[in-house]
C-alpha positions as CSV (number, residue, x, y, z in Angstrom):
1,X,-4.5,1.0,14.9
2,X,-5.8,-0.5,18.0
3,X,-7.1,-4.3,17.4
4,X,-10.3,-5.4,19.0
5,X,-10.3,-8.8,18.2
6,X,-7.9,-11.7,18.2
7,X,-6.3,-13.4,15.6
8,X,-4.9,-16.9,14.9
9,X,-1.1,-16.9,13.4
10,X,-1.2,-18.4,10.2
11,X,2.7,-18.8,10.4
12,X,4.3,-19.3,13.6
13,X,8.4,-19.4,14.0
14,X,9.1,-21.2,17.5
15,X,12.8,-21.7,17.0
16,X,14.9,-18.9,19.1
17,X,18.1,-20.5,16.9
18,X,17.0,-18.6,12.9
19,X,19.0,-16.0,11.7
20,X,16.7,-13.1,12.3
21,X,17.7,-11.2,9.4
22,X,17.4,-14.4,6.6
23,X,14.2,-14.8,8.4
24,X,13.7,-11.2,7.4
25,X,15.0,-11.8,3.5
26,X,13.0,-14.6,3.3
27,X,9.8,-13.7,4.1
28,X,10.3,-10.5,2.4
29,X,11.1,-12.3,-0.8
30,X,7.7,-15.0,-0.7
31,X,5.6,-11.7,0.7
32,X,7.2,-9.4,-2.5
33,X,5.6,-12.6,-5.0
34,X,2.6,-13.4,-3.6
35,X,1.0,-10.0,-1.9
36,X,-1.9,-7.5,-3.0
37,X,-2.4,-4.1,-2.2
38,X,-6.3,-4.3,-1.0
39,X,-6.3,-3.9,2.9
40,X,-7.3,-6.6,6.0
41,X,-9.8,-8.1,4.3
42,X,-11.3,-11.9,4.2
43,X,-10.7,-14.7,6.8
44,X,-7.9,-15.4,9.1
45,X,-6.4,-19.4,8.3
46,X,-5.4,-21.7,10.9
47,X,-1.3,-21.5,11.6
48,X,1.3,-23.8,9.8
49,X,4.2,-24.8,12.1
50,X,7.8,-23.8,9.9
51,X,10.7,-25.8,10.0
52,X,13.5,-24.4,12.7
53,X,15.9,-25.1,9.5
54,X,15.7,-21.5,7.6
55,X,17.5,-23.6,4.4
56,X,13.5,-24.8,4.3
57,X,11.4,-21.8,5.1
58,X,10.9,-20.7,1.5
59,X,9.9,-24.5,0.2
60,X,7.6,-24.4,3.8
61,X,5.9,-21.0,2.7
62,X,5.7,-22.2,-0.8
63,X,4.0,-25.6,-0.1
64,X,1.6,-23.5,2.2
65,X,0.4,-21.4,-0.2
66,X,0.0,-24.0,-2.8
67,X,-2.0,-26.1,-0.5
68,X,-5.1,-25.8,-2.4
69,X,-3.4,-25.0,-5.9
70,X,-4.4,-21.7,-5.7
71,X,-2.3,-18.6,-6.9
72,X,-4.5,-15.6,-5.3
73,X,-3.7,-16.0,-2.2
74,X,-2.9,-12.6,-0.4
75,X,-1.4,-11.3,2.7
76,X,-1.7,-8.4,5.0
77,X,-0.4,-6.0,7.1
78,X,-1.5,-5.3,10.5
79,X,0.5,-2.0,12.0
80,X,2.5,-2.9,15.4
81,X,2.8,-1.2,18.9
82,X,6.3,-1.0,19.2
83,X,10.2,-0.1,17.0
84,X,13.5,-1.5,18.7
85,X,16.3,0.2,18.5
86,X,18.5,-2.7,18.0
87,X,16.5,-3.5,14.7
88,X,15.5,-1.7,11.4
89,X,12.2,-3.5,11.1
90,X,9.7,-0.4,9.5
91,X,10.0,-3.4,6.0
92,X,7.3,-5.5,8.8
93,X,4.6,-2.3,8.2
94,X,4.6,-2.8,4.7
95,X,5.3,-6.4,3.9
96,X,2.5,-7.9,5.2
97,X,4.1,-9.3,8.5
98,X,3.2,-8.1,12.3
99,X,6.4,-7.7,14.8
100,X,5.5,-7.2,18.7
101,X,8.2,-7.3,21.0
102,X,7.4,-10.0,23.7
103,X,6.4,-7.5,26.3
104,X,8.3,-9.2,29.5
105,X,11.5,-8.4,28.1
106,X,11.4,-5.2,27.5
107,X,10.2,-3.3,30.8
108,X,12.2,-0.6,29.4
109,X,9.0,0.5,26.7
110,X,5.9,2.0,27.3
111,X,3.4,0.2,29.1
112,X,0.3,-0.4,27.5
113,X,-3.3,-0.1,28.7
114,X,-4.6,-3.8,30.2
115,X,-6.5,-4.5,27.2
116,X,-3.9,-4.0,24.9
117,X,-1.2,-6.1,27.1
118,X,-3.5,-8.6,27.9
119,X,-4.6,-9.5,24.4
120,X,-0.7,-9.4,23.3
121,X,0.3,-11.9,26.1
122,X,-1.9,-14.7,24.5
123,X,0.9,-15.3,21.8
124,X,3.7,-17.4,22.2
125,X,4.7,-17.7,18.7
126,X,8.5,-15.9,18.6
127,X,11.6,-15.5,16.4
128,X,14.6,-13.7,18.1
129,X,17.8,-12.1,16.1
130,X,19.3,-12.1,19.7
131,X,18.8,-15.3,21.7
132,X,19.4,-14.0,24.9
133,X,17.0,-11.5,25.2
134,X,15.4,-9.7,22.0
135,X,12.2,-11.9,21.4
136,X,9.8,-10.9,18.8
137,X,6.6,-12.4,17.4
138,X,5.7,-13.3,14.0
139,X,2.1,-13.0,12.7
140,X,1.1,-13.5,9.1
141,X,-2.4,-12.9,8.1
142,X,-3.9,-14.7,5.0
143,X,-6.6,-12.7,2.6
144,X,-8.7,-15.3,0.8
């Protein structure tokens, strides 16, 4: 799937200090409650900025959704580019959650046409499992 447009993160993670894989249960868990099968449709939301305390995430995502008191909210998959071979993450392609690999530390996978680089490098929104060097963004998508 090759994206032609840009979207807006409706949950961005900026702290390099979660533990990747609560991260990972976590958002799987809210994702498993609240998601619909019906494909990338509706509008993209504005992002919400999470707590770096992953005690908090699940009361964060909660209080997100509720915002307006409404219980349909749905979210989304969007395929990504890359796999890592120091993490299992295939559960991203199928619970509504977009992984990229931050593409200046891993000169090691394949290079991607301009376009495609170019529209990734906008994004600064990252979560690592490792701190040193395995960065990886988060994207969430909201279907009203």
């Amino acid at each position: 799937m090759i994206i032609t447009h840009k979207i807006k993160p409706l949950i961005k993670v900026q702290s390099p200090n979660l533990n990747f894989f609560q991260l990972q249960e976590l958002i799987e868990e809210f994702l498993h409650e609240h998601s619909q099968p019906t494909f990338y449709q509706g509008k993209i939301v504005p992002a919400v900025h999470l707590t770096p305390d992953e005690k908090n995430l699940n009361q964060d995502l909660q209080n997100y959704l509720n915002r307006h008191n409404n219980q349909n909210l749905n979210f989304q998959t969007l395929i990504g580019y890359f796999h890592s071979p120091e993490i299992e993450h295939s559960w991203l392609q199928s619970s509504a959650v977009l992984i990229d690999l931050a593409l200046p530390k891993f000169a090691h996978f394949p290079v991607l046409p301009t376009e495609i680089r170019d529209f990734l490098s906008d994004y600064s929104y990252l979560i690592s499992d490792k701190i040193d060097d395995s960065l990886y963004r988060l994207y969430i998508e909201e279907v009203l």
